[in-house]
N, C-alpha and C positions, 0 to 999 in steps of 0.2 A: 291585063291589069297594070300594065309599066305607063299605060297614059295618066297624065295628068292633066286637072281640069285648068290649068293655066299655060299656055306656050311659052317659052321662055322671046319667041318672034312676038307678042300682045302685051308685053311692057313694052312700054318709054324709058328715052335712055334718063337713069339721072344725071344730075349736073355735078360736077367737080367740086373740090372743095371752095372754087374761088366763088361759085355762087352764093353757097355757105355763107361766107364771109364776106360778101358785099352784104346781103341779110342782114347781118350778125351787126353790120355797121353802121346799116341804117335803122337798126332796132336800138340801135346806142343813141345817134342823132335824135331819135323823134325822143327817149327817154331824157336826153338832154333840153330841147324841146317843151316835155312838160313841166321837167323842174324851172325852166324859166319862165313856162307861163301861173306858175305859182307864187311866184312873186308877184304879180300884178294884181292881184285883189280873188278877193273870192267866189268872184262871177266867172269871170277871164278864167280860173282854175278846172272851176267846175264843164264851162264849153267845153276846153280843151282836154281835158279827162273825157268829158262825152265823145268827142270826135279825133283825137290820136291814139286811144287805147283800144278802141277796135279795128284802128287800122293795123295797130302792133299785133293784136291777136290774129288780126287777117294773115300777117306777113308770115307768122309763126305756124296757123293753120295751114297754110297753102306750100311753105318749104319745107320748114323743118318737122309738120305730120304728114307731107308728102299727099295734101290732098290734090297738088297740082297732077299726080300720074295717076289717080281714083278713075273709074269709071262713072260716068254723068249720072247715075242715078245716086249713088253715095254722096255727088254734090249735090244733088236735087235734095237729097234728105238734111244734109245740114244745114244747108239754105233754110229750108224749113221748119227746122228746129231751132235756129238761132231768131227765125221771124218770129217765132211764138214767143219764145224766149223777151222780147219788143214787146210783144203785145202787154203781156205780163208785166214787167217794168211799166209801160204807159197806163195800165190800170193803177198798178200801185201809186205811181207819184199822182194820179190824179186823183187818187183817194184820199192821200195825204193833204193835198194841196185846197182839197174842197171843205175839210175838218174843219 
């Protein structure tokens, strides 16, 4: 009974703190980023909220929830669950949009 279902050899090593912290600073950068593309009007806002706010969350899912050391089918599933997640959104704004 002293086995365990995980070897300590079947982790990945993680990374130091300075990975952290390049992360941590480019999650600043791309927040600076948005604040500056909110000042250009309310198109230009809204893109850029569409396409650097899921990249921050990427960046956030992937280091600091350490999906990057998951095993592939844990990605397969949040891939999938974020794709629905899309779907849902594209129904919505297109329900809106056709009112």
């Amino acid at each position: 009974m002293s086995e365990t279902l995980h070897s300590p050899e079947s982790h990945a090593e993680h990374p130091g703190y300075g990975t952290f912290i390049k992360v941590w600073v480019a999650l600043l950068i791309l927040t600076g980023c948005l604040v500056g593309v909110s000042h250009l009007g309310q198109t230009a806002a809204v893109w850029g909220l569409l396409t650097l706010t899921p990249l921050k969350a990427g960046l956030v899912f992937y280091f600091f929830m350490h999906l990057k050391y998951e095993g592939p089918l844990f990605k397969v599933v949040v891939l999938v669950t974020l794709g629905t997640l899309l779907i849902f959104f594209a129904l919505l704004f297109s329900d809106v949009a056709f009112r």
